[in-house]
N, C-alpha and C positions, 0 to 999 in steps of 0.2 A: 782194216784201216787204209787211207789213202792219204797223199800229199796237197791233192787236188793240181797239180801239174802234171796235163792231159798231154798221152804218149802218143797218139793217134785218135786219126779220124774214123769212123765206122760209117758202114748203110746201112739201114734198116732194108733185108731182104725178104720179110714173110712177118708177116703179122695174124696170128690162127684164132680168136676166139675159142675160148674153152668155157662156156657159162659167160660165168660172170668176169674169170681172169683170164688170161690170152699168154700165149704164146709166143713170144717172136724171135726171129733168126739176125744174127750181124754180119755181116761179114767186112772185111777189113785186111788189106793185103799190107796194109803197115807195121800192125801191129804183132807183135812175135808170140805167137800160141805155143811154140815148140816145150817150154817150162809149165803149161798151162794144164790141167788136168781136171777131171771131172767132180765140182764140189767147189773147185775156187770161184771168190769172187773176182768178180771185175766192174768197175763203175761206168754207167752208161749214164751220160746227163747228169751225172751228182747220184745217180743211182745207183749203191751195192745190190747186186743180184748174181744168182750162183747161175753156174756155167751147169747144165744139165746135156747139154750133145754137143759136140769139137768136131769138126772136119780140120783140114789145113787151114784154112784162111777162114773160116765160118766159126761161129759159134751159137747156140741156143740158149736163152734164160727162161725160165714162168715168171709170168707175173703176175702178183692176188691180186684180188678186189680193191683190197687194202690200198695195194702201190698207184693203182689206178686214179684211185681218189684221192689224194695226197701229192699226184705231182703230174709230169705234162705228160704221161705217156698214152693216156689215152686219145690225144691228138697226135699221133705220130702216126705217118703214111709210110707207105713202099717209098723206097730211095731216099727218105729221109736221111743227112748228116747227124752222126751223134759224136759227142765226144767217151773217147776211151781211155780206163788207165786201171792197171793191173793193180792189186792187191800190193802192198809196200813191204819189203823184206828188213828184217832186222839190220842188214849193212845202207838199205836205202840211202841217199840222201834226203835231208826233210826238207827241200825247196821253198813246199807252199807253208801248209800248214793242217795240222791234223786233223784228218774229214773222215767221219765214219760211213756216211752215204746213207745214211738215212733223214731223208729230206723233210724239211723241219715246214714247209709249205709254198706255195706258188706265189712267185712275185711278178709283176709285171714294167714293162718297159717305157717309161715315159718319154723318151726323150732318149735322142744319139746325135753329136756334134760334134764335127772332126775338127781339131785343135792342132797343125802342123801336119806331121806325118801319123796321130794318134788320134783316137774317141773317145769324147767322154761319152757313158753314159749313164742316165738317170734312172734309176728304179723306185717303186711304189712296194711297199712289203704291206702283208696281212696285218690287223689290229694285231695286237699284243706281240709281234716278233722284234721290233723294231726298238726298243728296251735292250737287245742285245746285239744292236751293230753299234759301233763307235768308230770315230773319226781315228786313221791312221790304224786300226783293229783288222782284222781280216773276216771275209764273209765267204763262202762256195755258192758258186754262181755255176746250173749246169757243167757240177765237178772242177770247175774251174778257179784258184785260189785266188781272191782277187782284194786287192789293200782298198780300204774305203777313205774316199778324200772326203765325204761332206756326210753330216747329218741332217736331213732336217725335220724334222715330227718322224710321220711312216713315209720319206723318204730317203736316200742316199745317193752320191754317185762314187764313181770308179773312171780312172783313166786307161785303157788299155793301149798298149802296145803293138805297132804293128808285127811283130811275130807273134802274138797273140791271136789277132785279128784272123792271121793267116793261116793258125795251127786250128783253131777251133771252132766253132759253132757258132761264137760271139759275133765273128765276119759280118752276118748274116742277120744282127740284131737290128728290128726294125722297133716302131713306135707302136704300143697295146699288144705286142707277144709278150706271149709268159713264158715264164722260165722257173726249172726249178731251184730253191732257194737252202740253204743252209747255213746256220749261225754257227761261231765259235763254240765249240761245246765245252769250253773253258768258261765262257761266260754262263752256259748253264749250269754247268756245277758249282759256279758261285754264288747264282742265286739260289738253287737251292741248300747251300751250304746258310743262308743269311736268312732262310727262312724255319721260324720255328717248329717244333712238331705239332701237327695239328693246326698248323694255321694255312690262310690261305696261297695262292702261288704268288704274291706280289713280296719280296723282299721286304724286310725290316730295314727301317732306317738306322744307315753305321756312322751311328757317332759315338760322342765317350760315354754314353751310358751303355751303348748297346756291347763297346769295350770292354768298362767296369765289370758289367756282367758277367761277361764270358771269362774274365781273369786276365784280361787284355793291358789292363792300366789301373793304376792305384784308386782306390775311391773318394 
C-alpha cells in the first residue's frame, strides 16, 4: 500500500523486452534505497511492482503483459521521468490517501490551465470508471493523490500546486497524454458491498427499501 505522496523523481535507465513483458531499470539519486531490499514494492507512476535487482541509486522491476496493457508503460522511453514512492510503513503518515497500485485504467489529458501560481487540470477517464470519482473525493493520478474539484459525466478536474508541479511528473502534463489512473478503493468496496450476489456490477439503488431489507430501518 501507498499514500500516493510521491518521495522522488526516477529515470527510466534501460528498458529490456522479455517476450511479451519487459524489463526496466530506475535509477534515482533522490530517493533513499538503503531500507529497501529485494521483494519490496515500490510505486512507479501509480504502479506497484517489486524491486527484483538494487544497486545504490538503481533499481530493477519485471513487468507482465498484464501491466503493460492496463497502464502507460508501455510508452515509456530511456530517460523518461517517473514518479516514485516506497511502500508505507505502519508509523507512515497517511498525507494522500490509500493507493494499492494497481491501476484501475488509462486516462487522458484534456486540457491544462494555469490559474495564479497553479494548474488546473482536465481529465477524460474510460467508460465505466468515472461512477467512482466524486467531487471533493480523491483519485491517484500517476501515484499521485490528488482531491478532485469537478465532475462532469467521464470527465474531472484537479487543481495542482506548484510544489507539486515541481516534485512530480504532473510538471510535464500536456493536452491527449495519458496517464495512469486509479479510483478510491473505498468507493469500490462499496459498490461492491451494494451489489447483490449474483447480480450484475452496476450497484443497487440505496433507498429505504433497499434499507428495510437489509435490517437497516423499520418496515
Amino acid at each position: 500500500m501507498f499514500t500516493g505522496i510521491v518521495q522522488s523523481l526516477g529515470k527510466i535507465s534501460a528498458l529490456v523486452p522479455t517476450g511479451e513483458d519487459m524489463r526496466l531499470s530506475i535509477s534515482s539519486k533522490e530517493l533513499d534505497l538503503d531500507d529497501v531490499v529485494l521483494g519490496d514494492s515500490i510505486s512507479i507512476n501509480g504502479v506497484c511492482l517489486t524491486v527484483t535487482a538494487l544497486q545504490k541509486a538503481e533499481f530493477c522491476a519485471y513487468v507482465s503483459a498484464e501491466t503493460l496493457s492496463c497502464t502507460t508503460f508501455g510508452q515509456l522511453s530511456i530517460n523518461d521521468r517517473v514518479n516514485l514512492e516506497k511502500a508505507l510503513l505502519p508509523t507512515t503518515r497517511l498525507g494522500g490517501h490509500l493507493v494499492s497500485g494497481h491501476v484501475d485504467g488509462i486516462a487522458t489529458v484534456m486540457s491544462t490551465e494555469d490559474e495564479a501560481k497553479s494548474r488546473r487540470i482536465r481529465f477524460s477517464v474510460p467508460q465505466g470508471l468515472s461512477r467512482y470519482i466524486a467531487a471533493k473525493g480523491s483519485v491517484c493520478v500517476d501515484g499521485v493523490s490528488l482531491t478532485v474539484n469537478v465532475v462532469e459525466a467521464d470527465q474531472f478536474e484537479v487543481n495542482i500546486i506548484p510544489h507539486t508541479l515541481q516534485q512530480t511528473v504532473i510538471g510535464n502534463y500536456k493536452a491527449k497524454m495519458q496517464v495512469n489512473i486509479e479510483v478510491d478503493i473505498i468507493a469500490r468496496y462499496l459498490e461492491r458491498l451494494l451489489c447483490k450476489e449474483g447480480a450484475s456490477a452496476e450497484p443497487n439503488l440505496l433507498d429505504f427499501a433497499f434499507l428495510s431489507e437489509h435490517g437497516f430501518a423499520g418496515k
